[in-house]
PDB file of the backbone (N, CA, C, O) and the ligand in Angstrom, with CONECT records:
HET     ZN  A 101       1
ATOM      1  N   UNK A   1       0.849  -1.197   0.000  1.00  0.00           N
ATOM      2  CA  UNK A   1       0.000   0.000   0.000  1.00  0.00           C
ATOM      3  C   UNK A   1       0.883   1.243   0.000  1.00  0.00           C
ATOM      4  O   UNK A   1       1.836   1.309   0.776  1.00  0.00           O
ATOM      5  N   UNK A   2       0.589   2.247  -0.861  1.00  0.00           N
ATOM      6  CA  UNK A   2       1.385   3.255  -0.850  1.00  0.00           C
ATOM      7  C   UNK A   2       0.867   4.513   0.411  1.00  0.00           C
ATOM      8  O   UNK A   2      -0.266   4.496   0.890  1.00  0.00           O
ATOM      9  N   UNK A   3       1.611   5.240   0.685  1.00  0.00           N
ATOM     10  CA  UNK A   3       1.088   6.643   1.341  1.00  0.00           C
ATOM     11  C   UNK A   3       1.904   7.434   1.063  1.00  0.00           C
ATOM     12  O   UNK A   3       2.790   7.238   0.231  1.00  0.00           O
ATOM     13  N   UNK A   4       1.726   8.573   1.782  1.00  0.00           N
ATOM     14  CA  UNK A   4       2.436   9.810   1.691  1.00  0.00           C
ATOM     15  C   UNK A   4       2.967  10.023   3.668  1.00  0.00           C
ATOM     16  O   UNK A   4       2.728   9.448   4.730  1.00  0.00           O
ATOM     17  N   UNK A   5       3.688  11.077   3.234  1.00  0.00           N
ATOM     18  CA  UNK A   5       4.773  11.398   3.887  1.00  0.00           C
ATOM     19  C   UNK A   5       4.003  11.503   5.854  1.00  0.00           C
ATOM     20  O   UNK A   5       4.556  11.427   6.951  1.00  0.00           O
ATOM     21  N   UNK A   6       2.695  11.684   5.473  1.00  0.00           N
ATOM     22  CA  UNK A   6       1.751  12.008   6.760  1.00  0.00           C
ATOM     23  C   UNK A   6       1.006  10.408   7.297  1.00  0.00           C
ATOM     24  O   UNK A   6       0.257  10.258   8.262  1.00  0.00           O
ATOM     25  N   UNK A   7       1.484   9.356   6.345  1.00  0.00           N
ATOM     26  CA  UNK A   7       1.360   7.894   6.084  1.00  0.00           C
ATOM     27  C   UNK A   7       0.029   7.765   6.003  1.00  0.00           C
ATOM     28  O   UNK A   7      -0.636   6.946   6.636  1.00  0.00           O
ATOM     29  N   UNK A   8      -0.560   8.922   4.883  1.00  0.00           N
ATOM     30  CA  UNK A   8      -1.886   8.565   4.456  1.00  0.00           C
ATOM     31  C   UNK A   8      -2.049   7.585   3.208  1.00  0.00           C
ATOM     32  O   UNK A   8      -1.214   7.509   2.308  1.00  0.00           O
ATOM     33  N   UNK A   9      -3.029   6.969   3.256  1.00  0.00           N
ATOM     34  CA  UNK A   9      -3.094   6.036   2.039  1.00  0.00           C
ATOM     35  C   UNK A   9      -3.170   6.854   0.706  1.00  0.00           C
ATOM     36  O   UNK A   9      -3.866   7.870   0.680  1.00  0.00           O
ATOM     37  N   UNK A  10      -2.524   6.472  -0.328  1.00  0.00           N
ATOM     38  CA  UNK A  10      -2.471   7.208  -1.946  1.00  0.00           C
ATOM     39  C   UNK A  10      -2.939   6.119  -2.389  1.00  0.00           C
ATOM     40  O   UNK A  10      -2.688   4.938  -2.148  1.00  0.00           O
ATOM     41  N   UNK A  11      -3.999   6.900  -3.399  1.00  0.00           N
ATOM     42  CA  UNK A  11      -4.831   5.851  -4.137  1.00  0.00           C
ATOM     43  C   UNK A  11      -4.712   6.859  -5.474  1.00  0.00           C
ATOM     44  O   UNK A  11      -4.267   8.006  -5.435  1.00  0.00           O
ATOM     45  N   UNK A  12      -5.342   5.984  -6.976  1.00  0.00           N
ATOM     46  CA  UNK A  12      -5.377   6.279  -7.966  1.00  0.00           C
ATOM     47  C   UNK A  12      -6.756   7.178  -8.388  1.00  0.00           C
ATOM     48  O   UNK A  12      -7.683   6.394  -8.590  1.00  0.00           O
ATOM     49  N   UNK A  13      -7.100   8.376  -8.552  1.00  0.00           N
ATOM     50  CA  UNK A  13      -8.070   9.153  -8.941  1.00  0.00           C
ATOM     51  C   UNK A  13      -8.669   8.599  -9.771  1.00  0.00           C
ATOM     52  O   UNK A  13      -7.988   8.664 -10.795  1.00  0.00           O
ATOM     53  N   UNK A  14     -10.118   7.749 -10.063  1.00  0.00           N
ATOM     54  CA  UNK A  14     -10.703   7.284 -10.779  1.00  0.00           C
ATOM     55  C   UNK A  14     -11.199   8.366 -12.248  1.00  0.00           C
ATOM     56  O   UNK A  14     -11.641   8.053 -13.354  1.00  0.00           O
ATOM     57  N   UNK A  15     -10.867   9.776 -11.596  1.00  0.00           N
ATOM     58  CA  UNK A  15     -11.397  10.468 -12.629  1.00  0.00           C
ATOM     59  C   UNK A  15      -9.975  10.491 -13.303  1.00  0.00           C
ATOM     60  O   UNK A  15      -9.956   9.591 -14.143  1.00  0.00           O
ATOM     61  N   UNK A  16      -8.527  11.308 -13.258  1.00  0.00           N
ATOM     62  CA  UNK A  16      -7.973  11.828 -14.010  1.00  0.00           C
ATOM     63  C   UNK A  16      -6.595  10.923 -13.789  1.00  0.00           C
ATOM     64  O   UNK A  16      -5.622  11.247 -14.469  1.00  0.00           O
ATOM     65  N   UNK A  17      -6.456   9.713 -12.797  1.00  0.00           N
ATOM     66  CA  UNK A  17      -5.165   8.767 -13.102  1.00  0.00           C
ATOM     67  C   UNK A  17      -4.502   8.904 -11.759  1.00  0.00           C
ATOM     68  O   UNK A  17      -4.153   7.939 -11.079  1.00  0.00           O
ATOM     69  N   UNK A  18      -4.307  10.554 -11.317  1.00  0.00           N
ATOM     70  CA  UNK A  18      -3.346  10.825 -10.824  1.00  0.00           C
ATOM     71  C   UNK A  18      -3.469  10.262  -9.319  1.00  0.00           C
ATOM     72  O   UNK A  18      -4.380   9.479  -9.047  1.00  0.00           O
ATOM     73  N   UNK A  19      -2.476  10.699  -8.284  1.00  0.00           N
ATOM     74  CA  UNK A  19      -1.870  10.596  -7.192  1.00  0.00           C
ATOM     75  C   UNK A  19      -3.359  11.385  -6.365  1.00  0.00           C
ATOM     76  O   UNK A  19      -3.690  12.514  -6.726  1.00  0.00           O
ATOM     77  N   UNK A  20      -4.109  10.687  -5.322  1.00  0.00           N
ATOM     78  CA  UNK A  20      -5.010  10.804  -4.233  1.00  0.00           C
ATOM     79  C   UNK A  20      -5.003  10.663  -3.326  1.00  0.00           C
ATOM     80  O   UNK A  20      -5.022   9.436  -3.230  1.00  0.00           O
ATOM     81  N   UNK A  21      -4.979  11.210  -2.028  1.00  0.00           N
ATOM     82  CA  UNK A  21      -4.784  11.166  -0.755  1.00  0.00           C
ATOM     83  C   UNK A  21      -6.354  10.694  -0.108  1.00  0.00           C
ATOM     84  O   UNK A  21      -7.382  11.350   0.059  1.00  0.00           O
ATOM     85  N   UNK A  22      -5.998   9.170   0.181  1.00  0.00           N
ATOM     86  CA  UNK A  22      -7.302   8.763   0.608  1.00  0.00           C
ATOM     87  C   UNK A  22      -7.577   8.787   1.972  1.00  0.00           C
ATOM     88  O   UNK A  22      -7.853   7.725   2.531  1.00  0.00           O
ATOM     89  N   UNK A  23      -7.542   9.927   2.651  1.00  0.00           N
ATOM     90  CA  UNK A  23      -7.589   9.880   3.973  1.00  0.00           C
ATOM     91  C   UNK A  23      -8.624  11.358   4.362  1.00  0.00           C
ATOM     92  O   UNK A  23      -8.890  12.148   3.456  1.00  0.00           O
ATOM     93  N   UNK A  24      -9.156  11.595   5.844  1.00  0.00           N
ATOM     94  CA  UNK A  24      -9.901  12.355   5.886  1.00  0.00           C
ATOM     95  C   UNK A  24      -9.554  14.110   5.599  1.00  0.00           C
ATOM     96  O   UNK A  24     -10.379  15.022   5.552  1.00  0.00           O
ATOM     97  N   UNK A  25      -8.334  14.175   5.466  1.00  0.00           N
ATOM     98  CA  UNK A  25      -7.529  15.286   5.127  1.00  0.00           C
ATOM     99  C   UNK A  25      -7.772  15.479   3.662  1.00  0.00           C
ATOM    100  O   UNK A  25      -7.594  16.625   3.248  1.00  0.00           O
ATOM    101  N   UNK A  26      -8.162  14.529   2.770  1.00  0.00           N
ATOM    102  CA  UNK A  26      -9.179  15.029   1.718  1.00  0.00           C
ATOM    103  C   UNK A  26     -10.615  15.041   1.108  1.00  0.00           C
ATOM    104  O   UNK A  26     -11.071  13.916   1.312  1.00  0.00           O
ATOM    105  N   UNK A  27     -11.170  15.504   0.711  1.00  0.00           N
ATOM    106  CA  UNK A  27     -12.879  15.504   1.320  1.00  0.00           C
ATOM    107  C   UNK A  27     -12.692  15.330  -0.032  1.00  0.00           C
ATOM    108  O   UNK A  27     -13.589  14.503  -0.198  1.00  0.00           O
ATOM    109  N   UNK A  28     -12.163  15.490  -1.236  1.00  0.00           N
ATOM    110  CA  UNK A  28     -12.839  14.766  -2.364  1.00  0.00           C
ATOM    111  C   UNK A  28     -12.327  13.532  -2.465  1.00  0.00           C
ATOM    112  O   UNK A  28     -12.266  13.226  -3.656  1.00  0.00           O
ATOM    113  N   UNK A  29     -12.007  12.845  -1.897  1.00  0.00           N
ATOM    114  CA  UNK A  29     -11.352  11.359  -1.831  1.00  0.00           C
ATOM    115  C   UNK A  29     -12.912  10.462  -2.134  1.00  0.00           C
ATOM    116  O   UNK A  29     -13.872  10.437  -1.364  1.00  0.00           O
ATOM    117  N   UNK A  30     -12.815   9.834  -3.354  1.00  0.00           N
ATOM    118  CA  UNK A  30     -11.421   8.884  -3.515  1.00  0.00           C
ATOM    119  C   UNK A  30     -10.556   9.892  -4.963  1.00  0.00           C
ATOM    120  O   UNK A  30      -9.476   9.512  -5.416  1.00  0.00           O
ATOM    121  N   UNK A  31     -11.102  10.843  -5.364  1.00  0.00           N
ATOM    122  CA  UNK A  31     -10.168  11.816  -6.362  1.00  0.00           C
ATOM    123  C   UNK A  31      -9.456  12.738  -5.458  1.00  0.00           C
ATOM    124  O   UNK A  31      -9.322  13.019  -4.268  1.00  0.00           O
ATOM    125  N   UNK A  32      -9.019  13.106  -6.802  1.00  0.00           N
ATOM    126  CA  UNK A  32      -7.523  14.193  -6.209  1.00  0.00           C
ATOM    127  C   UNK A  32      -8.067  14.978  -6.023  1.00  0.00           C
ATOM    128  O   UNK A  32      -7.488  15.399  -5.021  1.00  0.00           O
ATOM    129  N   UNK A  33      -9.027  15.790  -6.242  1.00  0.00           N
ATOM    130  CA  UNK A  33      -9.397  17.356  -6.539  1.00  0.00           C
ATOM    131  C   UNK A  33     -10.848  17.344  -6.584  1.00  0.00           C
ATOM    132  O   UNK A  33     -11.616  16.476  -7.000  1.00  0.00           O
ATOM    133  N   UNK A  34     -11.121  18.754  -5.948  1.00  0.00           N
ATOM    134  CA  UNK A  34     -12.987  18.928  -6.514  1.00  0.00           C
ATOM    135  C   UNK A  34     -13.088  18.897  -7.854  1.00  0.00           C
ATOM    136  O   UNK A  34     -14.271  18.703  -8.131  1.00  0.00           O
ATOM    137  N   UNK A  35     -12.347  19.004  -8.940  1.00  0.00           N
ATOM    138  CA  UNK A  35     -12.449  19.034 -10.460  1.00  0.00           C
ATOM    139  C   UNK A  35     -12.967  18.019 -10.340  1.00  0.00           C
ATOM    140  O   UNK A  35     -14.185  17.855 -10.270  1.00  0.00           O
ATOM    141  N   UNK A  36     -11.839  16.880 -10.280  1.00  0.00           N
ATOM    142  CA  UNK A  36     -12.212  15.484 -10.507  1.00  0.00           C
ATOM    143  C   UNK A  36     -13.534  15.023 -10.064  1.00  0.00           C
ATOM    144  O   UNK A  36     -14.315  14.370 -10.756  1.00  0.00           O
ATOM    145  N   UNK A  37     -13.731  15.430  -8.811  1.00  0.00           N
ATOM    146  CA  UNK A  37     -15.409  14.408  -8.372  1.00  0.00           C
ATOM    147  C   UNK A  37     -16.372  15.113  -8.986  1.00  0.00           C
ATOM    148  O   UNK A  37     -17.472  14.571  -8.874  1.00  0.00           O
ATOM    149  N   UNK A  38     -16.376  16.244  -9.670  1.00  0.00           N
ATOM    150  CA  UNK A  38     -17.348  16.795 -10.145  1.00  0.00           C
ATOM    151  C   UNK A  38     -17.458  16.615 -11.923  1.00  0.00           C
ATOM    152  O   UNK A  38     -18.452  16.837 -12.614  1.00  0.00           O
ATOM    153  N   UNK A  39     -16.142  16.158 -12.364  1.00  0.00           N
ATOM    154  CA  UNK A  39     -16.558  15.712 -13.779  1.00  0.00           C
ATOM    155  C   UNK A  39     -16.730  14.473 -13.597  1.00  0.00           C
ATOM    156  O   UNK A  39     -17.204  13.920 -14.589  1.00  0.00           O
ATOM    157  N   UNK A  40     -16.454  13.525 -12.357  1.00  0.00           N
ATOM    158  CA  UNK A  40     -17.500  12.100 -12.300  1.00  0.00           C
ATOM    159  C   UNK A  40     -18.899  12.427 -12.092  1.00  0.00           C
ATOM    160  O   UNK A  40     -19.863  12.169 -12.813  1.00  0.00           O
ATOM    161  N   UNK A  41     -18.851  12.949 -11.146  1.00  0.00           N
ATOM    162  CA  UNK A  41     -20.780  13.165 -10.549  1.00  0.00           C
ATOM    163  C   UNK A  41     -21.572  13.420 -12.116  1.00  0.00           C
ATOM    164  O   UNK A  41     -22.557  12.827 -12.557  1.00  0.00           O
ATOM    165  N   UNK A  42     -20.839  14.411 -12.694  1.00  0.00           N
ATOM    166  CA  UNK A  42     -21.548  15.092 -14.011  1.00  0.00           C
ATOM    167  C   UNK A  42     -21.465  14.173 -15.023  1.00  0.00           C
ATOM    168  O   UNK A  42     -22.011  14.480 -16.082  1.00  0.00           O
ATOM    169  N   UNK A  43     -20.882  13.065 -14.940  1.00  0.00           N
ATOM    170  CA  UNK A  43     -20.660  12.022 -16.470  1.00  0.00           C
ATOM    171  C   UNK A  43     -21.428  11.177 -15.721  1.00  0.00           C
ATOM    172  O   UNK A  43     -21.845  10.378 -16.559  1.00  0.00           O
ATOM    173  N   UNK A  44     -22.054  10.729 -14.221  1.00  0.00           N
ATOM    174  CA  UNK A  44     -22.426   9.828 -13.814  1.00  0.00           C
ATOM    175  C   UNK A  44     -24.160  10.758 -13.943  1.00  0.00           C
ATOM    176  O   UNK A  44     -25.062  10.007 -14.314  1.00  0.00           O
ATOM    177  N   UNK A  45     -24.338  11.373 -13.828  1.00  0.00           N
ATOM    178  CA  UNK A  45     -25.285  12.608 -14.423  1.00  0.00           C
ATOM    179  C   UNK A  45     -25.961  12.595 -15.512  1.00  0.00           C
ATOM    180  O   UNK A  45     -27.186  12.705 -15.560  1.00  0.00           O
ATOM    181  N   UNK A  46     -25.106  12.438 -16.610  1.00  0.00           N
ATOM    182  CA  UNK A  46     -25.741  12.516 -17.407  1.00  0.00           C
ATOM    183  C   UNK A  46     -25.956  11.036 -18.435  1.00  0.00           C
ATOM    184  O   UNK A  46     -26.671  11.027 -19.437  1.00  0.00           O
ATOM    185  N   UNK A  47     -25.112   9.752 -17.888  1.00  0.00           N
ATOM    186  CA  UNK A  47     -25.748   8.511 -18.061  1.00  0.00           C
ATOM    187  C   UNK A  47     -26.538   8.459 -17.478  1.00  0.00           C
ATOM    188  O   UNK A  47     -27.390   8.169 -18.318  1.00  0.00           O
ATOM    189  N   UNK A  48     -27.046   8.513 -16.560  1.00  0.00           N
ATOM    190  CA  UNK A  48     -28.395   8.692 -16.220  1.00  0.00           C
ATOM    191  C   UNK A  48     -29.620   8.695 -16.846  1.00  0.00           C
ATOM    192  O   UNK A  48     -30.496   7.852 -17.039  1.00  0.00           O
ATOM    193  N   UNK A  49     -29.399  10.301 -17.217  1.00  0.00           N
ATOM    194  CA  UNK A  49     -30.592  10.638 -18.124  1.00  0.00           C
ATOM    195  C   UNK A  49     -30.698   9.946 -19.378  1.00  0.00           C
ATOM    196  O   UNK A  49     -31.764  10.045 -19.985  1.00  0.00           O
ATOM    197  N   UNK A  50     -29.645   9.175 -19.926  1.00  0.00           N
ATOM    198  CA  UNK A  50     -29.890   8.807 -21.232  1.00  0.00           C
ATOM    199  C   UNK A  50     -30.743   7.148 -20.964  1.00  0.00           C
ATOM    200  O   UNK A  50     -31.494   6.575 -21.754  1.00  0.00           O
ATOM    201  N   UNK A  51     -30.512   6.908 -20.239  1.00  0.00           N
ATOM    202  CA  UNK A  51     -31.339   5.365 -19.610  1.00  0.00           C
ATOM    203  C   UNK A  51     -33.062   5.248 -19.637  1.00  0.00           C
ATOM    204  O   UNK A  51     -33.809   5.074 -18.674  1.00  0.00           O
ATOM    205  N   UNK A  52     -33.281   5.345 -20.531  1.00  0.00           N
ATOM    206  CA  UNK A  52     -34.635   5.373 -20.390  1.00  0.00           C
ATOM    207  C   UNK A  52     -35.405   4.752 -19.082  1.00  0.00           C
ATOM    208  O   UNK A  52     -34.923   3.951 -18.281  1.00  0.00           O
ATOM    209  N   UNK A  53     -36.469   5.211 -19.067  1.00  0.00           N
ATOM    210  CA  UNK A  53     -37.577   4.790 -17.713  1.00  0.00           C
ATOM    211  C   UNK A  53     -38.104   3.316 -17.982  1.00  0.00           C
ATOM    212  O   UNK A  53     -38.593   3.055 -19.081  1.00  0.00           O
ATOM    213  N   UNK A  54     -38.034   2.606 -17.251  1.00  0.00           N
ATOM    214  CA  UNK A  54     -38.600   1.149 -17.473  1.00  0.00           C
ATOM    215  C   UNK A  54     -40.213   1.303 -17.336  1.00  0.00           C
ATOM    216  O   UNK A  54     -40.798   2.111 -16.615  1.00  0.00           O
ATOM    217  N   UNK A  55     -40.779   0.359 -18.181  1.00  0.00           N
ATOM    218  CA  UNK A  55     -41.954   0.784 -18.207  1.00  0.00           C
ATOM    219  C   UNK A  55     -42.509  -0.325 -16.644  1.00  0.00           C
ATOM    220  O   UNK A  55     -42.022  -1.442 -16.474  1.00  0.00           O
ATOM    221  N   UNK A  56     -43.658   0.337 -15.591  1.00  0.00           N
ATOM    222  CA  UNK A  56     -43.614  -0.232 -14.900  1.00  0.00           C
ATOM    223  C   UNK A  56     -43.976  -1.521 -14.588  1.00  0.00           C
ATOM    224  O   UNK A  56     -43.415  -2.069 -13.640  1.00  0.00           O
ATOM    225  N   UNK A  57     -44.965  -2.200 -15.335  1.00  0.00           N
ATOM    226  CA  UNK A  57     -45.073  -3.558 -15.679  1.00  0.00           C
ATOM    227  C   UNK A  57     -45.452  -3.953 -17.541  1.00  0.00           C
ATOM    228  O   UNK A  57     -46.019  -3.342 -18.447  1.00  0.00           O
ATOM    229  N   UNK A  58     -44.800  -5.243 -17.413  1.00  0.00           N
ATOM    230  CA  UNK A  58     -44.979  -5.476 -18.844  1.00  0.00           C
ATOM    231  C   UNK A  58     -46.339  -6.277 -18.813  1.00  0.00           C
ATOM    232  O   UNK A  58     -46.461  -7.018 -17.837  1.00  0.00           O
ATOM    233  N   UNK A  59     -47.066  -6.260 -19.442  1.00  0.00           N
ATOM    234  CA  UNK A  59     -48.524  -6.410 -19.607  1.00  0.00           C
ATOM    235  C   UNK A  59     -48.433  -8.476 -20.030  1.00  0.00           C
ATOM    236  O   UNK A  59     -49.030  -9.371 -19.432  1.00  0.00           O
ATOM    237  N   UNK A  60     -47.438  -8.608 -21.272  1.00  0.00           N
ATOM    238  CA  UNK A  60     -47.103 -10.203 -21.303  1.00  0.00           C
ATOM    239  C   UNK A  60     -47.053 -11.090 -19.938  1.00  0.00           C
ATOM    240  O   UNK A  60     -47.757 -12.078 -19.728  1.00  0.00           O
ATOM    241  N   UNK A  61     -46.031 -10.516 -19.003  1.00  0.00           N
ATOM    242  CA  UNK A  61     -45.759 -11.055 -17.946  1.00  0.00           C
ATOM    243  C   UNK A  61     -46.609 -11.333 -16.810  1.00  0.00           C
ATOM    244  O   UNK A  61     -46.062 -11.553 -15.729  1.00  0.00           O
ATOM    245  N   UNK A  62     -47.836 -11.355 -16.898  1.00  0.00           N
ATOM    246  CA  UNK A  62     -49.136 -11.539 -16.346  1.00  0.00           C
ATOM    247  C   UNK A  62     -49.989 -11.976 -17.176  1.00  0.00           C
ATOM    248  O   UNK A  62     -50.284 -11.577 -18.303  1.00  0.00           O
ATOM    249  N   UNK A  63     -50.687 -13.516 -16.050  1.00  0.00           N
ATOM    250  CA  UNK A  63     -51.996 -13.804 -16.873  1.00  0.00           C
ATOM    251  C   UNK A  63     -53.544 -13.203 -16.544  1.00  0.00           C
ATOM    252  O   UNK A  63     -53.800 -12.138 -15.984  1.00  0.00           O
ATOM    253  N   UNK A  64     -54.227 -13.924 -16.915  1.00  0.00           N
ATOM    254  CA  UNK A  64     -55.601 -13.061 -16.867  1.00  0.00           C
ATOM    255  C   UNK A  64     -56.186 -12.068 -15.455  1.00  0.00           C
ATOM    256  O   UNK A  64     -56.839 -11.026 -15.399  1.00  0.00           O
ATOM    257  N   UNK A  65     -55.507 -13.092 -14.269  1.00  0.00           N
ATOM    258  CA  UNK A  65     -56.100 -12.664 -12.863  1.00  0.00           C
ATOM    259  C   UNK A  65     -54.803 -11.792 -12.809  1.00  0.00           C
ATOM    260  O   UNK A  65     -55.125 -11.026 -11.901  1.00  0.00           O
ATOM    261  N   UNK A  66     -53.597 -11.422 -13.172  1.00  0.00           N
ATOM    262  CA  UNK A  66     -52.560 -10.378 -12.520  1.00  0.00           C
ATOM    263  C   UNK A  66     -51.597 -11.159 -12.348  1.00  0.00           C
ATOM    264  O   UNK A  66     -50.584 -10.600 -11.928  1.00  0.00           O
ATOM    265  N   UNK A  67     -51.464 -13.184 -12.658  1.00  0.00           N
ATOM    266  CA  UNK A  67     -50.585 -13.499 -11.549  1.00  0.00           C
ATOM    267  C   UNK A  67     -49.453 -13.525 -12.590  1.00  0.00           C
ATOM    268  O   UNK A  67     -49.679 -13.582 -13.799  1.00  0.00           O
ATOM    269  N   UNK A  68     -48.330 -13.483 -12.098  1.00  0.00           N
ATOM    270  CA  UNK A  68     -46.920 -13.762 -12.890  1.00  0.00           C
ATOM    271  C   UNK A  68     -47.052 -14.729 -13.485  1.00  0.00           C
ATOM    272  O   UNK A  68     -47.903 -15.545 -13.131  1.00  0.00           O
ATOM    273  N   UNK A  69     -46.069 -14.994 -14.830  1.00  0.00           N
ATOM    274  CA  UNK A  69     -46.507 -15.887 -15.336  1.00  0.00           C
ATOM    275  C   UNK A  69     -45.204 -16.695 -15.415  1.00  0.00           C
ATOM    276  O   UNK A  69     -45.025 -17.734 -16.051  1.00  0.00           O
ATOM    277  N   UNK A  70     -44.279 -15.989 -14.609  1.00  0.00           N
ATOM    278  CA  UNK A  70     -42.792 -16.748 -14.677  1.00  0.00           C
ATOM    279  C   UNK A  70     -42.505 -17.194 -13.080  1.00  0.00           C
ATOM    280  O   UNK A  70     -41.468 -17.788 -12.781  1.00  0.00           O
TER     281      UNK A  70
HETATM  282 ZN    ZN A 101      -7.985  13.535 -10.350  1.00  0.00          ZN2+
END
């Protein structure tokens, strides 16, 4: 396990690669930087929206009385 000099754990920034101080001395952990957690939040954001809404039941999957049919 790597750390730094304060023998905090260094971890890899899922957003931009680099060097992360995974300890409470950084509040955007597990990234390096507020940049970083905020172009995840925002790419995790906007897959989101592209996911369409499931429709809430499929009408096949029930027989006559409601019951499942699987
Ligand atoms: Zn980063």
């Amino acid at each position: 396990m790597k750390t730094n000099v304060q023998g905090e754990r260094i971890v890899r920034c899922p957003q931009c690669g680099g060097e992360s101080v995974f300890a409470p001395s950084n509040k955007w952990r597990p990234f390096c930087s507020e940049r970083c957690r905020q172009i995840d939040l925002g790419a995790w954001a906007s897959e989101s929206f592209r996911v369409p809404a499931t429709p809430p039941q499929d009408p096949d999957e029930f027989g006559p009385n409601g019951e499942p049919l699987h």
